[in-house]
N, C-alpha and C positions, 0 to 999 in steps of 0.2 A: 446909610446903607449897611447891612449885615450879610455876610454871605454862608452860604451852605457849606457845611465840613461834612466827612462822615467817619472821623474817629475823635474822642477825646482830645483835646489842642493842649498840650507843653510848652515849655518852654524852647526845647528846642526846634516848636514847630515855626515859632516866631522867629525865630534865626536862619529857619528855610526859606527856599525861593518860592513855596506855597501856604496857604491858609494864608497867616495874620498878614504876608507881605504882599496878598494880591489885593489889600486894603490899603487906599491912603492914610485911615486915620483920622481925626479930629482933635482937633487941638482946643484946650481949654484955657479961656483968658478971660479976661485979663487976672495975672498971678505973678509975685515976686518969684517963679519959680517958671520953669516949662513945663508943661504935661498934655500928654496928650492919651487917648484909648482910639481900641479897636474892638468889634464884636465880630463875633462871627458862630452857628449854632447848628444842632445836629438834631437830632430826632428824639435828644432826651432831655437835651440840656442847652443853655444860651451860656456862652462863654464871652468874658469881657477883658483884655486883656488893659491896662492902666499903668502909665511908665510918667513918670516924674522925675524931676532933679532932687534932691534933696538941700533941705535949706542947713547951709553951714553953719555947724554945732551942734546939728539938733542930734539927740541920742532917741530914738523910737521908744515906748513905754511898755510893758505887757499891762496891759487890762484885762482882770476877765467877762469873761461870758455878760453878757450884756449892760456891764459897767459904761462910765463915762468914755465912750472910746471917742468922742468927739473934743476930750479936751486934750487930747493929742496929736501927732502928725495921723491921719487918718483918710482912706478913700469915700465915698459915700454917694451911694446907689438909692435912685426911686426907681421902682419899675412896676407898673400900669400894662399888664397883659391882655389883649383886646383892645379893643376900641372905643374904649372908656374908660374915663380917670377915675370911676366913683369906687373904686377899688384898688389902691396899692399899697406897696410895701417899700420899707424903708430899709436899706442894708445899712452899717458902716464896719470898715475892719482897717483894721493896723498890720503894721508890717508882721508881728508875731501874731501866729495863729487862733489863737485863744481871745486874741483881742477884738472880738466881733458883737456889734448888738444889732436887733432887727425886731422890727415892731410891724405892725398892718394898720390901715386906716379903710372903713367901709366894710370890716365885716358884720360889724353889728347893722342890721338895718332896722330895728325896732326905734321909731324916732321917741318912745318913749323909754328905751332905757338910757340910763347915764353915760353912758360908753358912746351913745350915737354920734358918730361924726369925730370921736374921738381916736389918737391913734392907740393899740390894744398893744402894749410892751407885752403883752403873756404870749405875744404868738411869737416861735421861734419854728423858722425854718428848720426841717430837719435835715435835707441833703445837700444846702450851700455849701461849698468849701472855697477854701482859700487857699493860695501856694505864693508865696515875697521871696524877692531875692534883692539884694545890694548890691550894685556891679558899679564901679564906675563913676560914683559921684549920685549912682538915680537907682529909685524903687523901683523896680518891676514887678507885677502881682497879675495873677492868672486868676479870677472867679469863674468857679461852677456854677451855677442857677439851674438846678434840673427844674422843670416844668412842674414838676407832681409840688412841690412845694408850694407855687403860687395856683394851685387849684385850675391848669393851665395845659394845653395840650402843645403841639409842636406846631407852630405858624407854617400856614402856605403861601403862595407867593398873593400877594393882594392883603394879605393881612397886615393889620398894625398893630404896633405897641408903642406907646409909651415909656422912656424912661432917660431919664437925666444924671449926669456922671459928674461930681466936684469933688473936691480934696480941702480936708480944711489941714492948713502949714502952719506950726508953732515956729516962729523967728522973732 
């Protein structure tokens, strides 16, 4: 379940008695760690809101711009806009900003070029963003997803998407 906002979602909207809290949430297991997300989306953009423990010792890495950010503590988003998988995109980012790569799978549809079926690392979203905080023992991270980047208009009610939320944890 996602629900309707109609301004930009913060951090300290997640701390109000609306938006992220009128969401129970989802929790993600099985994991040496807890973690759980919330979405919730407005008229321009799908916001996902992702809180984890952090695993003791681990110091977060900066990676850049679409470096190995999987070989680190890291979030990692598919999302499939519509109602059909033959088109998504892959997010992952790290607690620092910079540390984000994103690739597409399904835009080539020529079954005779090389790329067909393959995912395409040269596509990079241009208006995701990211916002991490450290509080407490656990990551908190706020993603932007505006619509215009997955070639994507703003869902109405009956519509579907697609898309799956994991964390890979260095311990």
């Amino acid at each position: 379940f996602v629900a309707k906002v109609h301004a930009p979602q913060t951090f300290a909207d997640f701390e109000s008695k609306s938006g992220w809290n009128e969401l129970g949430g989802m929790s993600m297991g099985p994991a040496p760690v807890k973690a759980r997300f919330k979405a919730v989306y407005d008229e321009h953009n799908l916001y996902i809101l992702n809180e984890r423990e952090l695993a003791v010792g681990v110091t977060p890495k900066k990676i850049r711009r679409d470096g190995a950010v999987w070989s680190d503590d890291c979030a990692d988003i598919l999302i499939a806009p519509g109602d059909t998988r033959d088109v998504y995109y892959h997010l992952l980012y790290g607690v620092d900003p910079e540390s984000r790569y994103d690739d597409a799978t399904g835009l080539v549809t020529d079954p005779l070029n090389p790329n067909y079926g393959r995912a395409d690392v040269s596509w990079n979203g241009k208006g995701w963003e990211t916002q991490s905080r450290l509080e407490g023992g656990k990551w908190q991270s706020i993603v932007k997803l505006p619509y215009s980047d997955f070639r994507a208009v703003a869902p109405k009610p009956g519509d579907k998407w697609f898309f799956n939320i994991g964390h890979t944890i260095k311990i």
